[in-house]
C-alpha positions as CSV (number, residue, x, y, z in Angstrom):
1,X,0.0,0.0,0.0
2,X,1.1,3.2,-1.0
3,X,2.1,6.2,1.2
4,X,2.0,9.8,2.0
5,X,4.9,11.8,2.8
6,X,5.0,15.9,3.5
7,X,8.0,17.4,3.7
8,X,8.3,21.1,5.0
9,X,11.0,23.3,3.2
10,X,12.6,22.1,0.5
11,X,16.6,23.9,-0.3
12,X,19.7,21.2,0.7
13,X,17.4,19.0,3.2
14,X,14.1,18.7,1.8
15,X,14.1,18.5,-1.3
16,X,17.2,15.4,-0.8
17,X,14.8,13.7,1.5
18,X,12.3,13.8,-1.3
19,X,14.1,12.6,-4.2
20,X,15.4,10.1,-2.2
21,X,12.3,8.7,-1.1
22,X,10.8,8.5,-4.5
23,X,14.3,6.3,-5.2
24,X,13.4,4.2,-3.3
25,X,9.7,3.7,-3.8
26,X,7.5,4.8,-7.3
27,X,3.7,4.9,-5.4
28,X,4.1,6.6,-2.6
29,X,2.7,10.4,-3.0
30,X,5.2,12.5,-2.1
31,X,4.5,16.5,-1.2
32,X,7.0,19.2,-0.3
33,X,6.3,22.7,0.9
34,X,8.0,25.8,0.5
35,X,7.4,28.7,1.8
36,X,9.2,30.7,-0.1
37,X,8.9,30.6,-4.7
38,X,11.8,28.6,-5.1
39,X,12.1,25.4,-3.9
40,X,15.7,24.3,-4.4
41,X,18.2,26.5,-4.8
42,X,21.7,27.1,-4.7
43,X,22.6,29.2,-1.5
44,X,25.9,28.5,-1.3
45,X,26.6,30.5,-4.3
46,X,24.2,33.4,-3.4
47,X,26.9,36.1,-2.5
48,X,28.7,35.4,-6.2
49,X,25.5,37.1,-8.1
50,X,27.1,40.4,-6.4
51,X,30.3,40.0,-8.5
52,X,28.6,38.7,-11.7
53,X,30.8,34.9,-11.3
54,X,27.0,34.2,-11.1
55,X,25.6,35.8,-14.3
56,X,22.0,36.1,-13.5
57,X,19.7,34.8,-10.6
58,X,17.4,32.6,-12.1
59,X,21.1,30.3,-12.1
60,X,20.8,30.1,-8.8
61,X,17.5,28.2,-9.3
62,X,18.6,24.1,-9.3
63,X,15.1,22.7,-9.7
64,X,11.7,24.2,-10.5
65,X,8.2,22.6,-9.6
66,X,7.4,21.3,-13.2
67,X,10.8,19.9,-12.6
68,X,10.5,17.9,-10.0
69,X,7.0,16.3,-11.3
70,X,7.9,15.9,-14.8
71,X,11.5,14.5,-13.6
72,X,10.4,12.8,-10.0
73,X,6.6,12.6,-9.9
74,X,6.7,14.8,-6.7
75,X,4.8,17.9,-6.1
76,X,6.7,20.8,-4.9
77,X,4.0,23.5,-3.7
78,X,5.9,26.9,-3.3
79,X,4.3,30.1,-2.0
80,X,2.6,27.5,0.4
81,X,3.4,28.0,4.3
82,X,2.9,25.2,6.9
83,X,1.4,27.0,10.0
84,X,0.5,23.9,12.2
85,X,0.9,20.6,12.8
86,X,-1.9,18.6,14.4
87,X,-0.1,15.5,15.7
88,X,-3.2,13.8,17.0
89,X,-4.9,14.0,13.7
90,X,-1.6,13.7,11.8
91,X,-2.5,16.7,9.4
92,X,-0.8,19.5,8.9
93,X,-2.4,23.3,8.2
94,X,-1.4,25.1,5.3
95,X,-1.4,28.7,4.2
96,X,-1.1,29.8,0.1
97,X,0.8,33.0,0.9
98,X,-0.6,34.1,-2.4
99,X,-4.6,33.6,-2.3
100,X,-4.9,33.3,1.5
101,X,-6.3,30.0,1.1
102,X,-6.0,27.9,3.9
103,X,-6.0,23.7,4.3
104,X,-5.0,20.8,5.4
105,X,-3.2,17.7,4.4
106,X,-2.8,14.6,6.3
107,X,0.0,12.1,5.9
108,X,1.9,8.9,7.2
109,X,5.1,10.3,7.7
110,X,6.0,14.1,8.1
111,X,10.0,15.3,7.6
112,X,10.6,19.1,9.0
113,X,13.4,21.0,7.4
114,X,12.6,24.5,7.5
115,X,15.8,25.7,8.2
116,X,17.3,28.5,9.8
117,X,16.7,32.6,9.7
118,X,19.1,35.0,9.6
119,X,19.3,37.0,13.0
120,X,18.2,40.3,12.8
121,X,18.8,42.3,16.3
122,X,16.7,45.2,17.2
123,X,19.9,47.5,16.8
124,X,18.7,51.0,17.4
125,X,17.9,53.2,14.5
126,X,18.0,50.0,12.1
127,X,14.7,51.5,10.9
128,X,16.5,54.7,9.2
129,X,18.9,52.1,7.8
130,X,18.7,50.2,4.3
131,X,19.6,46.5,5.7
132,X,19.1,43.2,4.1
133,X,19.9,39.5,4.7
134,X,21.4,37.1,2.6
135,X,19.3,34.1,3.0
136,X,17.6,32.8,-0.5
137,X,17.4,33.9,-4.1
138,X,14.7,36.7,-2.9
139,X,17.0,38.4,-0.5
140,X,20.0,38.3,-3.0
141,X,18.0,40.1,-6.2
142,X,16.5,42.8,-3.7
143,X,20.2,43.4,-2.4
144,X,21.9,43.5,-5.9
145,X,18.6,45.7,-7.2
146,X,19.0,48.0,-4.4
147,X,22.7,48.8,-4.4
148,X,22.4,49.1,-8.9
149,X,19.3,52.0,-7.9
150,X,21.9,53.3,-4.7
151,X,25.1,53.2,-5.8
152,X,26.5,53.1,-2.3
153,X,29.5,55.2,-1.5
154,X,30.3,52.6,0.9
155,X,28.3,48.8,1.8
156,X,29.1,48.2,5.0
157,X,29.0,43.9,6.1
158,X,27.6,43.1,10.0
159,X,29.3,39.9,10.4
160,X,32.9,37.8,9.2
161,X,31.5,34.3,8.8
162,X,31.4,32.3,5.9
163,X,28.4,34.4,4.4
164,X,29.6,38.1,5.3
165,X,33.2,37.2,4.3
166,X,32.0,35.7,0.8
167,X,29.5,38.5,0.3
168,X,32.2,41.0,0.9
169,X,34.9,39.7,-1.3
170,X,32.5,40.0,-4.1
171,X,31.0,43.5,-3.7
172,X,34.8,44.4,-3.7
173,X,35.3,42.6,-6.8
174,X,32.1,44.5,-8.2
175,X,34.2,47.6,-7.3
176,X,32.4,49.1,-4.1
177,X,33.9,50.4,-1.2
178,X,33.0,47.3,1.8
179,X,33.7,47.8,5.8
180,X,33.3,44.7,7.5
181,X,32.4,44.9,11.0
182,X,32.8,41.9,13.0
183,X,31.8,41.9,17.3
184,X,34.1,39.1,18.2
185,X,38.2,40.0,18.1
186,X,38.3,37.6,14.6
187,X,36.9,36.7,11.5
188,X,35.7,33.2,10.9
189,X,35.4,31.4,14.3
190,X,36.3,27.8,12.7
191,X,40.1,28.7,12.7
192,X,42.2,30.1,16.0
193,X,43.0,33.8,15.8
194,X,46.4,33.2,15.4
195,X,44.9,31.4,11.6
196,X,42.4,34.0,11.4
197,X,45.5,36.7,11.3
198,X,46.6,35.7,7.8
199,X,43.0,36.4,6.7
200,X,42.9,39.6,8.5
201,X,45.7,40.9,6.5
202,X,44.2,39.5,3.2
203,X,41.0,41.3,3.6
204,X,42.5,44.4,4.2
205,X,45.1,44.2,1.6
206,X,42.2,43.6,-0.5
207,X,40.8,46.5,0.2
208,X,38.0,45.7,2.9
209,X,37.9,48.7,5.4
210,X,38.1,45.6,8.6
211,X,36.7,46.5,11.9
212,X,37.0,43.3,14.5
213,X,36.1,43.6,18.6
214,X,34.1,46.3,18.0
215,X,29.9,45.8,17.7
216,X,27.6,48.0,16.0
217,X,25.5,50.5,18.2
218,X,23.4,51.9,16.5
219,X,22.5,53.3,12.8
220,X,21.3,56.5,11.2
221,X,20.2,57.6,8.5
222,X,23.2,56.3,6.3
223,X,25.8,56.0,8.7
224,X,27.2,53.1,11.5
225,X,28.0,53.9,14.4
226,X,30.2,51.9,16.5
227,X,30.4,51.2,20.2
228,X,33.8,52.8,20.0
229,X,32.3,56.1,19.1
230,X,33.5,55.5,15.4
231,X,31.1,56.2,12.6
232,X,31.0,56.1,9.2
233,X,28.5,56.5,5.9
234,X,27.6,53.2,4.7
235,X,23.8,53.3,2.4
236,X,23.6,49.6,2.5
237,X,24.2,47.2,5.5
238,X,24.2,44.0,5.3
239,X,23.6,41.7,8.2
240,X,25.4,38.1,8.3
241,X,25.9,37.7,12.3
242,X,24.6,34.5,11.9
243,X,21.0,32.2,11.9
244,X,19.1,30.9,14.2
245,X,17.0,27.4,13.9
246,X,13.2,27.7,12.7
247,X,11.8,25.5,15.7
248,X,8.3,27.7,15.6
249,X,6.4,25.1,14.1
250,X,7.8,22.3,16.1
251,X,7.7,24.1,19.1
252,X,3.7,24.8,19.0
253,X,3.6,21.1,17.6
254,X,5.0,20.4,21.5
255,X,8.1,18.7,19.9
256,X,10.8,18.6,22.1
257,X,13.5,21.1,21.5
258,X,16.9,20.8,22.3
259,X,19.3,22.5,24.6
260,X,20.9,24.4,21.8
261,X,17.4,26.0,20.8
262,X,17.2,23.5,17.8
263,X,14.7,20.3,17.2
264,X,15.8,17.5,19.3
265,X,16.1,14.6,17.1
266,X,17.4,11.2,17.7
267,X,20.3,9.3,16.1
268,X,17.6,8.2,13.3
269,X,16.5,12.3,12.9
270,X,13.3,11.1,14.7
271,X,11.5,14.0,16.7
272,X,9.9,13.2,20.2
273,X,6.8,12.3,18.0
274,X,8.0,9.1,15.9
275,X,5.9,10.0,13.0
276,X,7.9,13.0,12.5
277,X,11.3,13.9,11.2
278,X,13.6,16.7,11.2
279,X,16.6,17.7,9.1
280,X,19.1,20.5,8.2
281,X,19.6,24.0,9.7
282,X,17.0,23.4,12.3
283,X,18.0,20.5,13.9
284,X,20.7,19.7,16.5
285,X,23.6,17.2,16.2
286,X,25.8,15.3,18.6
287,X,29.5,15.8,18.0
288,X,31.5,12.8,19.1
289,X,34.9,14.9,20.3
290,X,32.7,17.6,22.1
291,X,30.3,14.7,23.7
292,X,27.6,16.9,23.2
293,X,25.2,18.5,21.0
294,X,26.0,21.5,18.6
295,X,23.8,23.1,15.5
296,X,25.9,23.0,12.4
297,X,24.1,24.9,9.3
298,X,26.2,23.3,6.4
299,X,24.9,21.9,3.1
300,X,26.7,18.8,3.1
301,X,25.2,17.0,6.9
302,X,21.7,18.2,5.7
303,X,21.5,16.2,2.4
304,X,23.4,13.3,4.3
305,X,20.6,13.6,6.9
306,X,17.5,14.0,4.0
307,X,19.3,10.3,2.6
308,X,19.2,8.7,6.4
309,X,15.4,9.8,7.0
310,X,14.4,8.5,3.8
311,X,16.3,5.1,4.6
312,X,15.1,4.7,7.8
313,X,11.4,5.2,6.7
314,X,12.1,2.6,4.2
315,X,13.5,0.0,7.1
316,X,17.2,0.7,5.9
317,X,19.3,1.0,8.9
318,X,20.8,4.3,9.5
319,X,24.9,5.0,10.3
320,X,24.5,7.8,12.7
321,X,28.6,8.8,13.3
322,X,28.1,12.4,14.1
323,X,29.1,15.4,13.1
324,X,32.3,17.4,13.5
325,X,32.3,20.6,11.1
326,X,34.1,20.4,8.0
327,X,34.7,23.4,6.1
328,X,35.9,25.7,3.0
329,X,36.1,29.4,2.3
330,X,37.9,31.7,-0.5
331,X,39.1,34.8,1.2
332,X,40.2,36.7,-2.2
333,X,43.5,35.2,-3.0
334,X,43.4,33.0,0.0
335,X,41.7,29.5,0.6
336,X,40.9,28.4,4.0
337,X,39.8,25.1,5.2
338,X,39.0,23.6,8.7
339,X,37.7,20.5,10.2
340,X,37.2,19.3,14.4
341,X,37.6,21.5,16.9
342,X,40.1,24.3,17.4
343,X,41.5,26.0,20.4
344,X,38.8,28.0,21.2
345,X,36.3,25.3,21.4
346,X,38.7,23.0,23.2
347,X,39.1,26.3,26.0
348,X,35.6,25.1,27.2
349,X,36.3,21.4,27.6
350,X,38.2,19.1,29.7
351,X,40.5,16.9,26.9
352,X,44.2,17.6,27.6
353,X,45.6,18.5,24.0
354,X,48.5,19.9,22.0
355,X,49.0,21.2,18.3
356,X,51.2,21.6,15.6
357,X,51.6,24.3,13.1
358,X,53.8,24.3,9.9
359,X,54.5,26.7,6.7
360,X,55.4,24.2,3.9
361,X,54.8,24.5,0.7
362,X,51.8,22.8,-1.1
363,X,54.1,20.9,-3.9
364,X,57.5,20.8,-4.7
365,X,59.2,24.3,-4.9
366,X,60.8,24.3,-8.1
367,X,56.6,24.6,-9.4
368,X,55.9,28.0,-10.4
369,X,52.6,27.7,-8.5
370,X,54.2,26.1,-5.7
371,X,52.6,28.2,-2.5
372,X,53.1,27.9,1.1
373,X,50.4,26.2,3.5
374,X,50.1,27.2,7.1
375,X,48.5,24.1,8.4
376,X,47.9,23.7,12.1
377,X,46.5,20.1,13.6
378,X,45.4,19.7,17.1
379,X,45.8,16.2,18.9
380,X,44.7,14.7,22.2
381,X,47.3,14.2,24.8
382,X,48.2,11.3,25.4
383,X,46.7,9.2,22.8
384,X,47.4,11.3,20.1
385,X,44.3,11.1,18.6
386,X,43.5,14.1,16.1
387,X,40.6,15.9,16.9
388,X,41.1,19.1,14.9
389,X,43.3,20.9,12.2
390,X,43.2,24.0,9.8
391,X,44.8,25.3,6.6
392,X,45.3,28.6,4.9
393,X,47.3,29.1,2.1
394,X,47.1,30.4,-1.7
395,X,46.8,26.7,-2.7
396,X,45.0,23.8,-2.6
397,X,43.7,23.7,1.2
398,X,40.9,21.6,0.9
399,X,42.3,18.3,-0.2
400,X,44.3,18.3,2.9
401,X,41.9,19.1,5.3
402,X,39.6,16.6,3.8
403,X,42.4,13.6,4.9
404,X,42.4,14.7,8.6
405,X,38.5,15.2,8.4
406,X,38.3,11.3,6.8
407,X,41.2,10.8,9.6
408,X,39.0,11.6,12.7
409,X,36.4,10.1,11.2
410,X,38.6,6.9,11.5
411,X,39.7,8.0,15.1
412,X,43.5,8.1,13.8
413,X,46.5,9.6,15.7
414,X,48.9,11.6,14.5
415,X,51.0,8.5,14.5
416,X,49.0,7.7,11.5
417,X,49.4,10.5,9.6
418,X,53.4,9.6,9.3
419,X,52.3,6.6,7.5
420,X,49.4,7.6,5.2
421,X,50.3,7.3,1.2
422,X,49.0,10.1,-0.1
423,X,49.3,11.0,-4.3
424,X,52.8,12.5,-5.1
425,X,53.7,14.3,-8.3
426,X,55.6,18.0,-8.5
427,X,53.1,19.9,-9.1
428,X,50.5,18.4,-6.9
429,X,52.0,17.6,-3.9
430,X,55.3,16.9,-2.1
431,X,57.0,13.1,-1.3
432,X,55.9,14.3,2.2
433,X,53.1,15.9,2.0
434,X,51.5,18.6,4.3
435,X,49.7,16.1,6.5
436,X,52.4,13.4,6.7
437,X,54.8,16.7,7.2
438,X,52.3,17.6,10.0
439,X,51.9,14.0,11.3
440,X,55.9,13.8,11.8
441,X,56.0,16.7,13.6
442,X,53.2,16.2,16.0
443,X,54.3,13.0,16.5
444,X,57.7,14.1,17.9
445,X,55.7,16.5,19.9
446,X,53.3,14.0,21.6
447,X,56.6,11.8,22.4
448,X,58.8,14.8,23.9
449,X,61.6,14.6,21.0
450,X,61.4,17.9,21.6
451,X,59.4,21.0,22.8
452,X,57.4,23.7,21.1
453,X,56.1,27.6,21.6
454,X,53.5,29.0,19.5
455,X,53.9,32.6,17.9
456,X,51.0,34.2,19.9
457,X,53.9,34.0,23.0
458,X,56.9,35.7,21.2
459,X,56.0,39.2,21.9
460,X,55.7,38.5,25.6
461,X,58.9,37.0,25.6
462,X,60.9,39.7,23.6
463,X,59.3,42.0,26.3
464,X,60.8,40.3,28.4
465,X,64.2,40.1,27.0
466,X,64.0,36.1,26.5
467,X,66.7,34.8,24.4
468,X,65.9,33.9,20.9
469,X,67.8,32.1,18.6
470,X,67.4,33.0,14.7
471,X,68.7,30.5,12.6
472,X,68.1,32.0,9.3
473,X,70.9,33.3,6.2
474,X,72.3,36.5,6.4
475,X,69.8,37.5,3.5
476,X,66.6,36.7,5.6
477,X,68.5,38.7,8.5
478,X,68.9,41.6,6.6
479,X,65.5,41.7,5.3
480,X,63.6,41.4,8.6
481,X,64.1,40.1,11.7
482,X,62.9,39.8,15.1
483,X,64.1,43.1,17.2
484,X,66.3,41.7,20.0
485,X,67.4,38.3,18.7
486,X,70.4,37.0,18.4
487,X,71.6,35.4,14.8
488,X,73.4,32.6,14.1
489,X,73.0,30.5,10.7
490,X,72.3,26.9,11.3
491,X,75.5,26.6,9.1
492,X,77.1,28.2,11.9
493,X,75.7,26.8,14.7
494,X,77.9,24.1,15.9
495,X,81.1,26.5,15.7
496,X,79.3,28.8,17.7
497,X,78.3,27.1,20.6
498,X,79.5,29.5,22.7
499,X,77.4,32.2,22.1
500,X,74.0,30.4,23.1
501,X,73.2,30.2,26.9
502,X,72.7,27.3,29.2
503,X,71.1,28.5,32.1
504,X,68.4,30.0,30.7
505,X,65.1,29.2,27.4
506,X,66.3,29.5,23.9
507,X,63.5,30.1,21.4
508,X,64.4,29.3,18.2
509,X,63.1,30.0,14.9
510,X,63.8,30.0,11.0
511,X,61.2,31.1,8.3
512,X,59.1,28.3,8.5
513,X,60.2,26.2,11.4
514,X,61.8,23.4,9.1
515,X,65.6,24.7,10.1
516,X,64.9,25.6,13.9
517,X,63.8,22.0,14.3
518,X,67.3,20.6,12.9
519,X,68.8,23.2,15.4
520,X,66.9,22.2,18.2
521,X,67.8,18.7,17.5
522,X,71.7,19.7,17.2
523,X,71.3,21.7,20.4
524,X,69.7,18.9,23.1
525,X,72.3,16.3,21.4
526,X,75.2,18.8,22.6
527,X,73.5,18.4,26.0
528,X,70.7,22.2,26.1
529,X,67.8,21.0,27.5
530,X,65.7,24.1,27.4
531,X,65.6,24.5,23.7
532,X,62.1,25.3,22.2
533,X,61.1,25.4,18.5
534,X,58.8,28.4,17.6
535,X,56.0,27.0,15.7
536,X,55.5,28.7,12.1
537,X,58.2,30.4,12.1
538,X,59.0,34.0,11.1
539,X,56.6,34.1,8.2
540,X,53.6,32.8,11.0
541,X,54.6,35.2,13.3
542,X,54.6,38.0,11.2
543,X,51.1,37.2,9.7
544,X,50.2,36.7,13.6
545,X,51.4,40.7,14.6
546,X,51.1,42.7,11.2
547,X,47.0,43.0,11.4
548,X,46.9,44.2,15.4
549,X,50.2,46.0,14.6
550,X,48.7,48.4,11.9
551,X,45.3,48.4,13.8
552,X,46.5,49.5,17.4
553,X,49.6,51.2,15.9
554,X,51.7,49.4,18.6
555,X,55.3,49.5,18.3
556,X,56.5,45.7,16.1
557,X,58.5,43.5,17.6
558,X,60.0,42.8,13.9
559,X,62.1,45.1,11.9
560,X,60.2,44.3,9.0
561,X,57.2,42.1,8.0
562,X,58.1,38.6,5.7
563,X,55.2,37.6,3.9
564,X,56.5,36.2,0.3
């Protein structure tokens, strides 16, 4: 006997769930709602209308009504609001945002995936302001409409995630003037602020007028005004601070919702009511390093969670691993890539840990394209077990990133990574590649070959007049280095003994921390043990002051910046 499916919202989750369920069975009736007049759309690619990479915005439309009955025998109503569920009855009430009509539809099986909403803060004055969202295909062709009729002096971004960073990068590349504002002290909250640095400096050498750790107060007609007290004329603002879970309709359904303010589902995406499912943006997950529950509004999970419910209503059992954030962003001539947890995350939980970072490059050197990679991976202590890493870099970011993901997945250690056999060829890749690179090091690390300080410490210690050991050429000397170090060549090293302390730390750093490893190695076999690698090197540290440095004005700790 056939049956009757509804799906609310379609997008990434619900229209997945119902192509997969007619894939698996050709009776049952299958009906999906959207709210909204497009049912599945690309809004990943949204902010790349702005720039024109995206020619026009009917593009952005993947899958049209007639579509989806013509190619799947499902009916896709759009313009067509869901405004109640009655769970006794199992119907649901629904409103035609265009006639007024209202009805109701019953059904055997009902899968929720309404999403999430942008947030939209009662910041005073926002009523003088013209402010948008960038949520769906509607929000994006108002925007772009409204800044061609404008023609903003300046467009002014609330917010430095994924969406606000993206939307940025590609008003700039229309040629507007952009300030992005972000509340928190960084950009993108996936990576550590000593990552996010690197990004700082390429959005302002891009041109974006970057505000972080500073909130908006308040708007006027035209103009931001800061909690600072600085203000500035902006005609457009455009809020991406972040979404929030649509759990209206489950929560008058009396569906339970979860800690986190999202749909509590279980590990089969079954609500509290076992006749109903939920999906995507508006649903909770459990993360299996965190041992707890987290909201993650990514593309990816919600089409992997639209193929579990329609399994699971079909009796096909259902792999429930959980989720732990995998990631990609283009920062203008920057990629960026991050998977697990980082630092920040790991400040609010009790798992002893350490981390690696690293500048090599991407492939072999003598490749004209050949970039470096600042790749960072973060491992429990003792067991070594990865539960975290990040990459930025000019190159390819994601393919690496993508291994450690696959590798926590598998609960590998770093001790892993050293063995992995990963594709080789000049101008893909090195014989060691980043993550092995990463996995050797780390390992040494997590066995106490030797120790480690991370560049967000070296100004403390030049203020205090620690001794650091640059073991750079002449050349790199000359062109930069750290104010108050001493310099000896690694080639040098061993004849100069003499000059290097025993009673006291030595830092010691190269360019990329490659060198400084070999000379902390040479050092404890000539009996210093109180020798510490700085991690990332010169380059990493000067990506890590040059933002704050030309933001505060404070005095550098380098004589000049190294960033090619």
């Amino acid at each position: 006997m056939s049956k009757r499916y509804l799906i609310v919202g379609g997008v990434a989750g619900g229209a997945s769930a119902a192509a997969r369920l007619r894939r698996l069975n050709e009776d049952d009736q299958i009906i999906m709602f959207e709210k909204g007049p497009h049912v599945s759309f690309s809004n990943c690619s949204l902010p790349y209308y702005l720039s024109g990479v995206v020619s026009r915005a009917e593009n952005l439309v993947l899958m049209t009504p007639e579509k989806f009955r013509k190619q799947y025998n499902i009916e896709a109503r759009i313009n067509q609001e869901v405004i109640a569920i009655d769970r006794r009855k199992k119907e649901v009430t629904v409103k035609n945002l265009l006639t007024g009509e209202i009805y109701r539809e019953g059904y055997d099986k009902l899968i929720l995936s309404p999403g999430a909403r942008p947030i939209k803060p009662p910041i005073p004055g926002i009523e003088k302001a013209n402010v948008f969202t960038v949520r769906n295909v509607v929000d994006i062709e108002k925007l772009h409409n409204a800044i061609r009729e404008i023609q903003p002096t300046r467009i002014t971004v609330v917010g430095g995630g994924f969406i606000g960073i993206e939307v940025a990068e590609n008003l700039v590349d229309a040629g507007y003037t952009v300030a992005l504002v972000e509340a928190l002290p960084q950009v993108l909250g996936q990576f550590d602020l000593d990552m996010a640095q690197i990004l700082h400096k390429e959005l302002i050498d891009s041109g974006v007028e970057l505000t972080v750790a500073d909130r908006v107060a308040a708007f006027d007609a035209n103009e931001v005004i800061l909690e600072s007290g600085k203000r500035f004329t902006s005609e457009i603002i455009i809020l991406s601070i972040g979404v929030t879970p649509e759990n209206e309709l489950a929560k008058e359904a009396g569906l339970k919702i979860g800690k986190t303010g999202a749909i509590w589902v279980d590990h089969n995406y079954i609500t509290s009511d076992p006749d109903i499912y939920a999906i995507g943006d508006a649903i909770q997950v459990y993360n299996p390093i965190m041992r707890d529950y987290f909201t993650l509004a990514l593309a990816g999970p919600a089409q992997r969670q639209a193929r579990a419910v329609a399994n699971h209503i079909h009796n096909i059992p259902v792999f429930y691993p959980g989720y732990i954030g995998s990631s990609v962003v283009k920062v203008f001539n920057y990629n960026a890539a991050a998977t697990g947890l980082n630092e920040h995350a790991l400040a609010n939980l009790d798992i002893n840990y350490d981390f690696v970072k690293i500048v090599p490059k991407d492939k072999v050197g003598l490749m004209p394209d050949s970039e470096e990679l600042h790749f960072k991976i973060i491992f429990e202590k003792p067991t070594g077990r990865i539960i975290g890493a990040q990459a930025i870099g000019r190159g390819n970011v994601d393919k690496r990133i993508d291994v450690i993901a696959t590798a926590i997945a598998a609960k590998a250690t770093v001790d892993h990574l050293t063995y992995l056999e990963l594709c080789y060829a000049p101008p893909f890749g090195t014989a060691k590649d980043v993550v092995n690179m990463a996995g050797y090091v780390a390992s040494n690390v997590l066995h106490g070959t030797f120790k480690q300080v991370n560049i967000t410490e070296i100004r403390g210690l030049v203020e205090q007049g620690a001794f650091i050991l640059d073991v750079r050429e002449q050349y790199e000397w000359d062109d930069g280095h750290i104010i108050g170090a001493k310099h000896i060549p690694l080639s040098e090293l061993r004849e100069r003994l003499d000059e290097i302390p025993r009673d006291e730390p030595v830092y010691i750093h190269c360019r990329s921390g490659q060198r400084s490893y070999n000379a902390c190695m040479a050092l404890q076999n000539r009996g210093y043990d109180n020798v510490y690698n700085i991690a990332g090197g010169y380059i990493g540290l000067c990506f890590n002051e040059y933002f704050t440095d030309q933001m505060t004005g404070r005095k550098p700790i380098v004589t000049e910046y190294d960033f090619e």
